[in-house]
C-alpha positions in Angstrom: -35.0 -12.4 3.0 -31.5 -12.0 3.4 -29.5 -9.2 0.8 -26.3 -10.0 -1.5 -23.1 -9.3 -1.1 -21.9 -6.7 -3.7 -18.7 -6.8 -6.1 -17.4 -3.9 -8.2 -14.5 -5.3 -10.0 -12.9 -8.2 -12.0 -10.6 -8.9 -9.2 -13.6 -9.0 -6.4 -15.0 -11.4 -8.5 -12.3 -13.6 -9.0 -11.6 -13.3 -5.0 -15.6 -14.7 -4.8 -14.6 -17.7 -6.8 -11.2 -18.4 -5.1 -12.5 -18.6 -1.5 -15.6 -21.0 -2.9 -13.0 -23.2 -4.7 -10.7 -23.1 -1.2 -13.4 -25.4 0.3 -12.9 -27.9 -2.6 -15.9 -26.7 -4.3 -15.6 -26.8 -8.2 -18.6 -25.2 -9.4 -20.8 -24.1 -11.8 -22.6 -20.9 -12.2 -26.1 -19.4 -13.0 -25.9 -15.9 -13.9 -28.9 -13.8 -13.4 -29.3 -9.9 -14.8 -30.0 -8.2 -11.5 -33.1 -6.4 -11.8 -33.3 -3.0 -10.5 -36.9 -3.1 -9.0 -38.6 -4.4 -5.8 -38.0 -7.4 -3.8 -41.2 -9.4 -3.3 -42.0 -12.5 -1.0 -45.2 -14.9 -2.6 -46.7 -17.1 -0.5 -49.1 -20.0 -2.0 -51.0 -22.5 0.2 -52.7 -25.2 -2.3 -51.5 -23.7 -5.4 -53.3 -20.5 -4.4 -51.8 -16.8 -3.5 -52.1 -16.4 -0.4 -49.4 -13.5 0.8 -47.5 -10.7 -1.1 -45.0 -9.1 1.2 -41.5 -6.9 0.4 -38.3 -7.2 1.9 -38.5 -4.8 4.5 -35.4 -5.5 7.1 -35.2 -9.0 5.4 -37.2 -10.0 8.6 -40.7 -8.0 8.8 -41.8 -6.5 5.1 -44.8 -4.7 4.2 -48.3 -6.7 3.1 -48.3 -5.7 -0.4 -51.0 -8.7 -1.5 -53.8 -6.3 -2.5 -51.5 -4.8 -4.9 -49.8 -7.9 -6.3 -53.0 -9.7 -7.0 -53.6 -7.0 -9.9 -50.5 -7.7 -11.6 -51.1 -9.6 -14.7 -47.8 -11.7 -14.8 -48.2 -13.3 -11.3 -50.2 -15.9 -10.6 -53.0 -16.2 -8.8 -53.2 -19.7 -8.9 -50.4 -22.1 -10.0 -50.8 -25.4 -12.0 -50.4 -27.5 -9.0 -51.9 -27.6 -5.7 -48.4 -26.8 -4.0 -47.8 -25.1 -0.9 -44.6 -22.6 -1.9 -42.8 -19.8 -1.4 -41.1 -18.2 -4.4 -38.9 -14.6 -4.4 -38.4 -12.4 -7.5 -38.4 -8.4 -8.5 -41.7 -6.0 -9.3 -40.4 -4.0 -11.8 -41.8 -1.3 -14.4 -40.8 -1.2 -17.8 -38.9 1.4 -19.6 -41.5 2.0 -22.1 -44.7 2.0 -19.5 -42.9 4.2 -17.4 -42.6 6.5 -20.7 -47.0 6.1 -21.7 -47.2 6.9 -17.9 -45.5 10.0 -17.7 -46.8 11.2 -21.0 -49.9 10.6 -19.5 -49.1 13.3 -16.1 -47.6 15.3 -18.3 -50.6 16.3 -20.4 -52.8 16.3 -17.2 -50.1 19.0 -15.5 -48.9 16.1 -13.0 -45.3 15.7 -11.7 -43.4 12.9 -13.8 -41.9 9.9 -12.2 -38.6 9.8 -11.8 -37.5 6.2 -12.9 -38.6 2.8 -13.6 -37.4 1.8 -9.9 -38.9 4.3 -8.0 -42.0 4.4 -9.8 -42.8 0.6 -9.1 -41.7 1.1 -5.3 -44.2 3.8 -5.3 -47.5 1.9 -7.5 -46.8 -1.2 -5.4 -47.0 1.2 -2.0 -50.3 2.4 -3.2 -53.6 2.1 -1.0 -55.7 2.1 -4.0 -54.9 -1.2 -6.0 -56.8 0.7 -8.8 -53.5 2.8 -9.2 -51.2 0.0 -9.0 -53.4 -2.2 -12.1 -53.0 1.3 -14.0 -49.5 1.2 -13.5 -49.1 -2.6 -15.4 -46.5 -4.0 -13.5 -43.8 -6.8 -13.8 -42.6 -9.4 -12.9 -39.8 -12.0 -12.7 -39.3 -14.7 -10.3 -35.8 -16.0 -9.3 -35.1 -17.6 -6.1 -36.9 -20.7 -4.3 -35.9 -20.5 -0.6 -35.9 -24.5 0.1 -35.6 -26.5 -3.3 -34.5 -29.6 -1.6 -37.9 -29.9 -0.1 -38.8 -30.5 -4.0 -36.5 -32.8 -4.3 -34.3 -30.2 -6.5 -30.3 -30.3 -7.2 -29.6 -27.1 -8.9 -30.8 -24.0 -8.9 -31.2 -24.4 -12.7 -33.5 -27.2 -11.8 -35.4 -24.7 -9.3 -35.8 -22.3 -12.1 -37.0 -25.0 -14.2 -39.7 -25.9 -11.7 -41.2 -22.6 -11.1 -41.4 -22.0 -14.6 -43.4 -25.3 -14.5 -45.9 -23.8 -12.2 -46.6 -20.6 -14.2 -44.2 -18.1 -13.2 -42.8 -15.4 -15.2 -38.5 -16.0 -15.5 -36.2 -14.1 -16.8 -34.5 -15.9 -20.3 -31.6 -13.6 -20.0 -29.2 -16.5 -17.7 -26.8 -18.6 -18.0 -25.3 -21.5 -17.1 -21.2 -21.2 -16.7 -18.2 -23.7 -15.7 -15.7 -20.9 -15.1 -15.3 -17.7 -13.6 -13.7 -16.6 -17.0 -17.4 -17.2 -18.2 -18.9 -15.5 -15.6 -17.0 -12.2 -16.8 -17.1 -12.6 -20.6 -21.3 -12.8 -19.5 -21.2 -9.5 -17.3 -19.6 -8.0 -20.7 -21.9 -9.1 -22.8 -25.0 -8.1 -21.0 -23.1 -4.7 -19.6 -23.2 -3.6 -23.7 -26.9 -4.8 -24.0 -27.7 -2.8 -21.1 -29.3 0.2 -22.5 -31.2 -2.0 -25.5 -33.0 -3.9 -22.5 -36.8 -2.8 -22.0 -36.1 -2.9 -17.9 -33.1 -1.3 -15.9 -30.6 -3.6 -14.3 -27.6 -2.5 -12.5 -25.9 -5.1 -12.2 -25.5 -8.9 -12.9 -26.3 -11.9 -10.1 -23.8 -15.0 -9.9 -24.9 -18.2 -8.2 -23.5 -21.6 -7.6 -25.7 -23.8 -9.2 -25.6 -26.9 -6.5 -27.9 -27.0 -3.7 -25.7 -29.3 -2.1 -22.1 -27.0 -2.9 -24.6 -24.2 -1.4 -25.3 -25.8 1.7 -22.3 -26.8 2.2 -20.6 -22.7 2.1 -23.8 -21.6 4.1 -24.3 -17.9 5.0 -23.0 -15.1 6.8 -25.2 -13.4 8.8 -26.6 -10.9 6.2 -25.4 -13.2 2.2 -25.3 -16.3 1.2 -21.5 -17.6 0.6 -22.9 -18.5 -2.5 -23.8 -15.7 -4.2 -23.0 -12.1 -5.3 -23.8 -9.1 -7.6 -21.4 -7.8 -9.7 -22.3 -3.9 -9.8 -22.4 -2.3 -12.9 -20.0 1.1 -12.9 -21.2 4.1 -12.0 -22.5 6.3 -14.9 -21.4 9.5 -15.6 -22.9 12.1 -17.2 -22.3 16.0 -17.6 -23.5 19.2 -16.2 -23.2 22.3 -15.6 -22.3 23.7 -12.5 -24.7 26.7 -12.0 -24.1 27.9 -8.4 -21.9 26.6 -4.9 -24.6 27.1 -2.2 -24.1 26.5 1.5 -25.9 24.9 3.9 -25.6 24.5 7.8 -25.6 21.1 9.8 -26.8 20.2 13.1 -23.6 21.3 14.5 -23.2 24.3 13.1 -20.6 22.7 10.3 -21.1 24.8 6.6 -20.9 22.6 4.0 -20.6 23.9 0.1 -23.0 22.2 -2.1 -23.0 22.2 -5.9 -26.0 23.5 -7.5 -26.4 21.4 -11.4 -28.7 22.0 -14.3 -31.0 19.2 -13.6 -29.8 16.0 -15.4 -30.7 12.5 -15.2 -28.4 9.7 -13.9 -28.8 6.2 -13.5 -32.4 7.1 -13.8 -33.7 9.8 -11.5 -32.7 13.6 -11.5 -30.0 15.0 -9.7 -29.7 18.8 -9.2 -27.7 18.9 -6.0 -24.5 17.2 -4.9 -22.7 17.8 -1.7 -18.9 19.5 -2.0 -18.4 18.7 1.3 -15.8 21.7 2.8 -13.6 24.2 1.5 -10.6 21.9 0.7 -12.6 19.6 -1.5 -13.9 22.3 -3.8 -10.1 23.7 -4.1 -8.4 20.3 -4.7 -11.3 19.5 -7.4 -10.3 23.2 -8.4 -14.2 23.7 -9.8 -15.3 27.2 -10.6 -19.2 28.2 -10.9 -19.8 27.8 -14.8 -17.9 25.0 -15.3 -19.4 21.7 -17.3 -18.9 18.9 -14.6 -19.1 15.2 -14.9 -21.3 13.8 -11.9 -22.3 9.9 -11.1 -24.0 8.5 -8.3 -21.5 7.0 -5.6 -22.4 3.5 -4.9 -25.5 4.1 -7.1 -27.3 6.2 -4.4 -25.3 9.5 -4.0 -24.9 12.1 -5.8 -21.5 13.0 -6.7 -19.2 15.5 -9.1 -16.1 13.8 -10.0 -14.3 16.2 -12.3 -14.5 19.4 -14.0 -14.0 19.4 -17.6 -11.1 21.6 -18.1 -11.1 21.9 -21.9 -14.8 22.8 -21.8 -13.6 25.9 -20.0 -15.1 29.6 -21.8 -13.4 32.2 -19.4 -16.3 33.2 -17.7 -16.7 30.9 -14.8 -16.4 32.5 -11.3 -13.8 31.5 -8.8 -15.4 29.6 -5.6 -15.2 32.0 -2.8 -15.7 30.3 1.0 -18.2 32.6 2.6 -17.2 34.2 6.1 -20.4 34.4 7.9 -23.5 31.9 8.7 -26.1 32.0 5.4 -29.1 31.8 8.0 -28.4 34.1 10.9 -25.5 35.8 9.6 -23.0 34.9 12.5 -19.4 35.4 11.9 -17.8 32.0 10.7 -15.2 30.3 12.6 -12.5 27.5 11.8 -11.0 24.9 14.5 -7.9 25.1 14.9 -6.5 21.6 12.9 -9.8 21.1 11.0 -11.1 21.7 7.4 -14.7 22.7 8.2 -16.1 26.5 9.1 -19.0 26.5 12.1 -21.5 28.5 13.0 -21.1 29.1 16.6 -24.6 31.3 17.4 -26.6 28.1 19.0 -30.1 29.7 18.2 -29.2 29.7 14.8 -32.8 28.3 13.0 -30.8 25.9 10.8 -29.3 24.2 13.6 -32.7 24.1 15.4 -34.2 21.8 12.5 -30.4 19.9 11.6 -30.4 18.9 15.7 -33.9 18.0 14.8 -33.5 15.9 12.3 -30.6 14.3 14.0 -32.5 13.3 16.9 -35.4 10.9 14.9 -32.4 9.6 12.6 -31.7 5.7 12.6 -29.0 5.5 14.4 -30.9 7.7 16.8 -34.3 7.7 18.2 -35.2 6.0 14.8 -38.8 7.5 14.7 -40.2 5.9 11.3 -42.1 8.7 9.1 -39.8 11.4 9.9 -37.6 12.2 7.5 -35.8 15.5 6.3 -38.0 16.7 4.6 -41.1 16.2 6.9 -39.0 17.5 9.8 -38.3 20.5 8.0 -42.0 21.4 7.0 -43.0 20.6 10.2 -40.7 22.8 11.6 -41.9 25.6 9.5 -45.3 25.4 10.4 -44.6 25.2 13.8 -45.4 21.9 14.8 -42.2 20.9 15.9 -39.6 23.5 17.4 -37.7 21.5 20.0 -37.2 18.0 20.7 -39.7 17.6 23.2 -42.6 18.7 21.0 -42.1 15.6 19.2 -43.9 13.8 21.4 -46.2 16.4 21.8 -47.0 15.7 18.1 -50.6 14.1 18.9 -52.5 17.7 19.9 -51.7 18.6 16.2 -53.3 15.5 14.7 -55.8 16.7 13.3 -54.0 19.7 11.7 -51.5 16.7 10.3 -54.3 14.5 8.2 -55.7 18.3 6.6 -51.8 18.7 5.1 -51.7 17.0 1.7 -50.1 13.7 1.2 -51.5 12.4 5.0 -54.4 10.4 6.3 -56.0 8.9 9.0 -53.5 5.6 8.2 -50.2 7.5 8.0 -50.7 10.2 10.9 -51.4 6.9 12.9 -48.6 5.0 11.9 -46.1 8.1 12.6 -47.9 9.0 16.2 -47.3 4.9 17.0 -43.7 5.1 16.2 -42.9 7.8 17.9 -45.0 6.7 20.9 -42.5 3.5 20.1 -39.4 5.4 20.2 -40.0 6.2 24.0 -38.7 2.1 24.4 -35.3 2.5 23.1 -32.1 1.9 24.9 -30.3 4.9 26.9 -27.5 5.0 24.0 -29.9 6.0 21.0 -31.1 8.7 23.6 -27.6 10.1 24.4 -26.3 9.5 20.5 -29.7 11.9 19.5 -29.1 14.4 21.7 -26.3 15.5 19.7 -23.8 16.4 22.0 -20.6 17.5 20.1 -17.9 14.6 19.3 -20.2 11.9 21.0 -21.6 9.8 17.6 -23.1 6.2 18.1 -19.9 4.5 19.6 -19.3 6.3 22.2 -22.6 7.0 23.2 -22.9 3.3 23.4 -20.0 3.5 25.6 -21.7 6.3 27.8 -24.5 4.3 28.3 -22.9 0.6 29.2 -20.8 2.3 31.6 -23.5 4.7 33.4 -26.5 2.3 32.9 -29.1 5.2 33.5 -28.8 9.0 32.4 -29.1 10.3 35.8 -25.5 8.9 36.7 -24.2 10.0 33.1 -25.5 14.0 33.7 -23.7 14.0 37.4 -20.7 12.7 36.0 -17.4 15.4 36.3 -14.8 15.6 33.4 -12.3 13.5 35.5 -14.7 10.6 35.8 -15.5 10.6 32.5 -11.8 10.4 31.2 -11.5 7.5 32.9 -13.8 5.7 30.8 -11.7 3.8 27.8 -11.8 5.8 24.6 -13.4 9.7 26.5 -10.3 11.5 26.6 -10.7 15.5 27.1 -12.4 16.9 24.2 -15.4 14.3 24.7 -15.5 15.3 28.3 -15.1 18.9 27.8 -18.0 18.4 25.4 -20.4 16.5 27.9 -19.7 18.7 31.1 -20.6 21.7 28.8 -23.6 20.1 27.4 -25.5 19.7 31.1 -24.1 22.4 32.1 -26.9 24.4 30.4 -30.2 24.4 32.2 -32.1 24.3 28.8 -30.8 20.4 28.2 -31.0 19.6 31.6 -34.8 20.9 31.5 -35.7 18.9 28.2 -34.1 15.4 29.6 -36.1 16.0 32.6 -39.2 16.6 30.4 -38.4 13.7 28.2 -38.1 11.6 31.3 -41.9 13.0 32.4 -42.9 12.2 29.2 -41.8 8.3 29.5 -39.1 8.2 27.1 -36.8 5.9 28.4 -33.5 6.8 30.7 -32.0 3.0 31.3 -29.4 1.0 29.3 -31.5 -1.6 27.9 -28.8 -3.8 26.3 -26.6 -6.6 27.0 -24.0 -5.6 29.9 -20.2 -6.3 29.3 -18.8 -9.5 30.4 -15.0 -9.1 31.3 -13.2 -11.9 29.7 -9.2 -11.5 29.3 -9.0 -12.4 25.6 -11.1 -9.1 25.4 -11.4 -6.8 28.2 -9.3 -3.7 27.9 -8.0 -4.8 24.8 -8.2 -2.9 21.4 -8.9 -4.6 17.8 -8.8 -4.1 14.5 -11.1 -5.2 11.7 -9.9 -5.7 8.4 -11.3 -7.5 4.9 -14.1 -9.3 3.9 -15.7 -11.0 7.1 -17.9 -14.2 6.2 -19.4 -15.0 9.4 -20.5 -11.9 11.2 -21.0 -8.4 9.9 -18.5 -6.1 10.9 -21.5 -4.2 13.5 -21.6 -7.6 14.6 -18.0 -8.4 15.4 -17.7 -5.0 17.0 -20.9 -5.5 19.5 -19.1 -8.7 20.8 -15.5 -7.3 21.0 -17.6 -4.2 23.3 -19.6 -6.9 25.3 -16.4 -8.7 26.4 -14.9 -5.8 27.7 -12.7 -5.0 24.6 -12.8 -2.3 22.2 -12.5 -1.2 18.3 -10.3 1.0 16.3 -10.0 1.6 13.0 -6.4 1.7 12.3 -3.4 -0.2 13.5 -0.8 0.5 15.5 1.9 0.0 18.1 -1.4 0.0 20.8 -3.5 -2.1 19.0 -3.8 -5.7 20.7 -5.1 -8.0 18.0 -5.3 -7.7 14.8 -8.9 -9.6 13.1 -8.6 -10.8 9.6 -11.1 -11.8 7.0 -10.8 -12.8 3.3 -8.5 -10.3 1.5 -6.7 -8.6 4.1 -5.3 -5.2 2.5 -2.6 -2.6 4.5 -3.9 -3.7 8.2 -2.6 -7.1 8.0 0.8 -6.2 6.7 1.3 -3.7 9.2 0.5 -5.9 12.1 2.7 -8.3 10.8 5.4 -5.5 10.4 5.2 -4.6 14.0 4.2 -8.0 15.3 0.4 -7.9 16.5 -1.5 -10.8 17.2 -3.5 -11.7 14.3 -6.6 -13.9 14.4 -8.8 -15.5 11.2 -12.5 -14.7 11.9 -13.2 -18.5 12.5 -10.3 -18.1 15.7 -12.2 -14.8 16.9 -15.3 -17.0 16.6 -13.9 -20.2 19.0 -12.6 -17.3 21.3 -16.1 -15.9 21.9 -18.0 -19.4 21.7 -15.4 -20.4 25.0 -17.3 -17.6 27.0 
């Protein structure tokens, strides 16, 4: 199940439709309100259900059949004997979700937070009692292979499954013109709040199967296709307290503390301020009424102080001077924004390095999140790496805590026990050594293949490595220096995690190799992770700004400062579909 593309403006929009009509495309348009619920695959064999799953990675999603069967609105068997798979969104409606937490509320429970996350959370249930109580819904929107129906449009494929007893949205509509597309997402934007479900947004299709095939697909959206993203809303707050926190790192970061407020549908109370600078150049004081939205719909974020609202008794922001958790002295970098904690033992760093370590781009240990990490860091399950995989002589202790079972202490112990598999680079990235993210790790690891060569490495070895210059080197000498990391690689190592570079090894290729490039706009046919992988397996690397070093310069639709400047100071510049030939003649 593959994700849309997102737009946030008239202009993107219009951008969308020019590079369809560039291909000689004319088209028309089926606009969709984009529900703000829970992706869901249906499977039917002979007109009967068969499989419920969610999107998951768009590859592998969760078996959510048990639950699906009990909501009212989806069929259990269609009105044909069809083998079919159909896509739409489980979604709760405003007023159920308001009967449901009236419900908790008399009975002393918690109240859900929004429509969306309460229908994520019913459909997740083990007992498909809950999710029936929960009364569900449903619309379906998306037939994966209408041509094998002998369908044109996508009109026509809406038409069908309506046909065979699925519940579809009435709000669409057809359109010739982009124009129409826009004067649509107006209208519904104002009808917003008046709807009985949340949407955030609006969907645009080309309604021909065959104009559809023939723009085809990146390697994450259809060409065919985007969502228009509502704005962000904002709403106001009051800014009660600037508390500070400590990172993995040692990095302070101010966060705002709000009276509790509800945006786009859940509660937000916190917001991170991010360093001293960014509180000053906002100027906020503690006291003032602040307008806060969520930044790409997800975080949390004050965007202005409300000057006029102003009574005289807020308090000026004050940077604290020493470490909230262990009371160390505070330091500042010489040519950087951010204060550190420098004391190493500090307990705040302990469960930030933590934290770090089973993150995604890290070990990637399913189960663990923040919060999780944190509690079991308090009750002393987890004090150091190393006891993660140590995890299993606690299990027992783990399905007595409340919210665990049997089913989800197993699941966590397997993925941990699966996290021993990874490639050397999510190792090295987790182990947080200062100024070594993801990238370079990545680098570390193609270069030294296993982590015995990458601990004996010296600092001048290591500056010889494209893109390690001093600080890095500094960092990762210092690092193994310490018998304490040295020990817990070696007891990692004794536990089984793997210590090899498991990925693809660099090929040198001189279109590539020793060569630096530059990204820039929309790409169509690989993902910009994707384009940067290949660049680094043919020997070349990435940066993210151009200059007089830069090599070649790699365009996609809507090229913005990057392309100007390389044509300023003459760069090579290649269209995605040119960077695609260059790799296909490896």
């Amino acid at each position: 199940m593959m994700s849309l593309s997102d737009v946030f403006s008239e202009s993107e929009l219009i951008a969308f439709d020019e590079r369809i009509r560039k291909e000689g495309i004319h088209p028309e348009y089926m606009c969709e309100l984009k529900i703000d619920g829970l992706s869901v695959s249906l499977l039917y064999e002979k007109g009967m259900l068969v499989r419920a799953a969610t999107r998951g990675d768009g590859t592998v999603g969760e078996d959510i059949t048990h639950n699906v069967k009990t909501i009212k609105v989806i069929p259990l068997k269609l009105k044909k004997e069809v083998d079919i798979e159909v896509r739409g969104e489980i979604f709760m409606n405003k007023k159920t979700l308001e009967e449901l937490n009236q419900k908790r509320k008399e009975k002393g429970e918690p109240l859900l937070q929004n429509c969306r996350n309460a229908a994520a959370g019913s459909i997740r249930q083990l007992d498909s009692r809950i999710a029936a109580e929960r009364k569900l819904d449903n619309f379906i929107y998306h037939l994966p292979n209408p041509s094998d129906y002998g369908l044109k449009t996508h009109q026509e494929s809406l038409n069908f499954m309506k046909e065979l007893g699925f519940k579809m949205n009435p709000n669409n509509k057809l359109v010739s013109s982009i124009q129409e597309v826009l004067e649509f997402i107006e209208e519904k934007g104002k009808l917003r709040q008046s709807l009985p479900y949340d949407i955030d947004g609006v969907v645009v299709k080309v309604n021909s199967i065959s104009e559809q095939q023939k723009l085809g697909y990146t390697a994450k959206y259809p060409k065919w296709a985007t969502a228009y993203k509502f704005p962000a809303e904002e709403v106001l707050t009051k800014l009660q307290d600037i508390i500070f926190t400590v990172g993995r790192t040692g990095q302070i970061t101010p966060n705002a503390v709000l009276e509790p407020v509800i945006v786009a549908g859940s509660t937000i109370s916190r917001a991170t301020l991010h360093n001293e600078d960014y509180v000053k150049e906002k100027d906020l004081k503690i006291g003032d009424i602040v307008s806060v939205r969520k930044a790409g719909d997800v975080i949390p974020e004050v965007v202005e102080k409300k000057e006029e609202r102003r009574t005289g008794k807020e308090k000026d922001f004050i940077m604290i001077t020493e470490c909230p958790m262990c009371h160390t002295s505070l330091i500042k970098k010489e040519g950087q924004v951010d204060y550190y904690c420098p004391n190493e033992d500090c307990p705040a760093r302990s469960v930030e390095s933590l934290i770090h370590f089973v993150s995604r781009d890290a070990m990637n240990i399913d189960g663990l999140g923040d919060r999780i990490m944190e509690d079991f860091y308090n009750f002393h399950f987890i004090q150091n790496i190393t006891d993660i995989y140590d995890l299993k002589k606690h299990e027992k202790d783990l399905i007595r805590l409340e919210g665990y079972g049997d089913k989800s202490v197993s699941n966590l112990l397997e993925a941990i026990e699966k996290s021993k598999e990874n490639s050397l680079e999510k190792l090295i990235f987790g182990l947080g050594i200062p100024h070594v993210g993801s990238k370079t790790a990545k680098v570390l690891a193609m270069h030294f293949k296993t982590m015995n060569s990458f601990m004996e490495s010296c600092e001048e070895e290591l500056v010889q490595i494209p893109d390690i210059g001093d600080i890095i080197a500094k960092s990762i000498t210092n690092f193994f220096s310490k018998d304490q990391n040295k020990n817990m690689i070696a007891k990692l190592a004794e536990i089984g995690v793997n210590m090899k570079y498991l990925g693809q090894e660099v090929t040198q290729n001189e279109d590539f190799t020793n060569k630096t490039f530059v990204l820039t706009g929309s790409l169509e046919i690989f993902t910009r992770e994707e384009a940067e992988e290949k660049i680094e397996l043919l020997g070349g690397k990435t940066s993210g700004s151009v200059s007089k070093k830069t090599s070649v310069v790699i365009v996609g639709a809507n090229p913005g400062s990057k392309y100007q400047k390389a044509q300023e100071l003459g760069i090579p510049i290649w269209t995605e579909k040119e960077f695609q030939e260059k790799i296909e003649q490896e």
